[in-house]
N, C-alpha and C positions, 0 to 999 in steps of 0.2 A: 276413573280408577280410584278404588281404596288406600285413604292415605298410609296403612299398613302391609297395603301388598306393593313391597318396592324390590326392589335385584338384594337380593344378600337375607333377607330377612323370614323368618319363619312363617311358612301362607299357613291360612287358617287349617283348624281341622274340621273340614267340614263332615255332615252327615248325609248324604244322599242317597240315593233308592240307586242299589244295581242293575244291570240288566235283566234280573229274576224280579225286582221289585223290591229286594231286600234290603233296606237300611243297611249303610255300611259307613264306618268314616276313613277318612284316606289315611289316617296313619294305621288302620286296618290292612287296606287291601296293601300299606306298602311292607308293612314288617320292617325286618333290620335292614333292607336292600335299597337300591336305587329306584326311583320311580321319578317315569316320565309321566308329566302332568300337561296334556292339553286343554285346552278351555276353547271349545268350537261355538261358530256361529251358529248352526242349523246344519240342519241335510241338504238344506237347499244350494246352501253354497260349494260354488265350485273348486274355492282354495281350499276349503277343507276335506271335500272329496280327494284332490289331488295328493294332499299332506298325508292323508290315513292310507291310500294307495299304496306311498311311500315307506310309512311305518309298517305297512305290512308286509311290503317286500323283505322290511330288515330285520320281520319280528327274531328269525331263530335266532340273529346275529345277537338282537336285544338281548332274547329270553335266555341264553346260554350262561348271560353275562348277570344270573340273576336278577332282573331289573324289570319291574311292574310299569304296565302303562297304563294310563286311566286316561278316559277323556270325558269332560263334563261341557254337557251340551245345555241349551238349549228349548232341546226336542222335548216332548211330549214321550210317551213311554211309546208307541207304536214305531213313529217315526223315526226313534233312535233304531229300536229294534231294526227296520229297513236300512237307516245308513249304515250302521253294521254289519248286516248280511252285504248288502253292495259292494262293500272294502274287501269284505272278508276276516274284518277286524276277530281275531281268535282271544283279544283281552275283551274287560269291560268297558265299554266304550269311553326357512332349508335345509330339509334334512340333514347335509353335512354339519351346518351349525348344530343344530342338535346331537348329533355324534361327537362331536368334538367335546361338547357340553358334557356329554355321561362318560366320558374320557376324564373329564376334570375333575368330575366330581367324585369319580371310582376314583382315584389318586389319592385324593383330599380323604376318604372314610375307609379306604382300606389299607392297611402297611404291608400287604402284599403285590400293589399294584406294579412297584415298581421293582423288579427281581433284580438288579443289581445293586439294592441296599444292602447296604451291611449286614450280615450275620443270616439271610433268610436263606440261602446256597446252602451256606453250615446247618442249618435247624433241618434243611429237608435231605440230606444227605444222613442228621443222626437220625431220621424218621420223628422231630418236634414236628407235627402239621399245627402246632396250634397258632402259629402267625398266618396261618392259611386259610382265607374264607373259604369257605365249604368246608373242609376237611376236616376242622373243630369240632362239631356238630357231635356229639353220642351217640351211635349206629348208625354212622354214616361215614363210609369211608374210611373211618380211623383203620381198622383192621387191615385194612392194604398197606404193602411194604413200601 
C-alpha cells in the first residue's frame, strides 16, 4: 500500500481510460457528489464478481442518492468490458459496510442530510431550497412550490 493512501486522507486523482477509452480523472467522473471508489482484483476473481453483483442490485438505491461509482481494475480494456457486461454494472466500471459508509459521508458534506437540524423545516416550508442538495441548482427544481 501507498504510504499516502491511508483511511481519512485525500486518494489521488488519478487519470485513467473509461469504458469508452476516454481519459478521465476521478474528481471528473465524481463532481460535487459522493462517489464510491472500488479498486478490483481482475474479472477473474470471485469476490469481486460477488461485490459488483451487490452494487448493482443497489445501484438505483445508490444513484438516487446522487453518488458515482467507479471501479478501477485491473483488467485489460476487453476484459473489463466483459466483467461489466457480467454484473450488469450500468456505471463505469460488505456491502452493508459500504452503505453505512455513504451514510456517513452524506452526513459529513451535506447540511441537509439530517432534517431535524435546526432551521432546514423553516427554509423549506418559506420555499429557501438553497440548504437543499439538488434543489439549488438553476433550472432545476427551484421553480416548484
Amino acid at each position: 500500500m501507498r504510504s499516502d493512501i491511508t483511511p481519512g486522507a485525500t486518494f489521488p486523482d488519478y487519470e485513467l481510460p473509461d469504458h469508452t477509452r476516454t481519459p478521465r480523472r476521478l474528481s471528473e467522473l465524481q463532481g460535487d457528489d459522493p462517489l464510491i471508489l472500488t479498486l478490483a482484483r481482475g474479472h477473474y476473481c470471485p469476490k469481486e464478481h460477488q461485490q459488483h453483483l451487490e452494487l448493482v442490485a443497489a445501484y438505483p438505491k445508490i444513484a438516487v442518492a446522487y453518488t458515482q461509482i467507479v471501479t478501477i481494475s485491473t483488467d485489460e480494456h476487453h476484459a473489463s468490458q466483459e466483467f461489466r457486461a457480467s454484473v450488469g454494472a450500468p456505471w463505469r466500471p460488505s456491502f452493508a459496510d459500504l452503505w453505512r459508509d455513504l451514510r456517513d459521508v452524506s452526513g459529513m458534506i451535506r447540511p441537509d442530510w439530517d432534517l431535524s437540524a435546526p432551521g432546514l423545516r423553516e427554509a423549506w416550508d418559506t420555499g429557501d431550497r438553497t440548504p437543499f442538495h439538488g434543489w439549488n441548482r438553476e433550472g432545476r427544481r427551484d421553480d416548484r412550490p
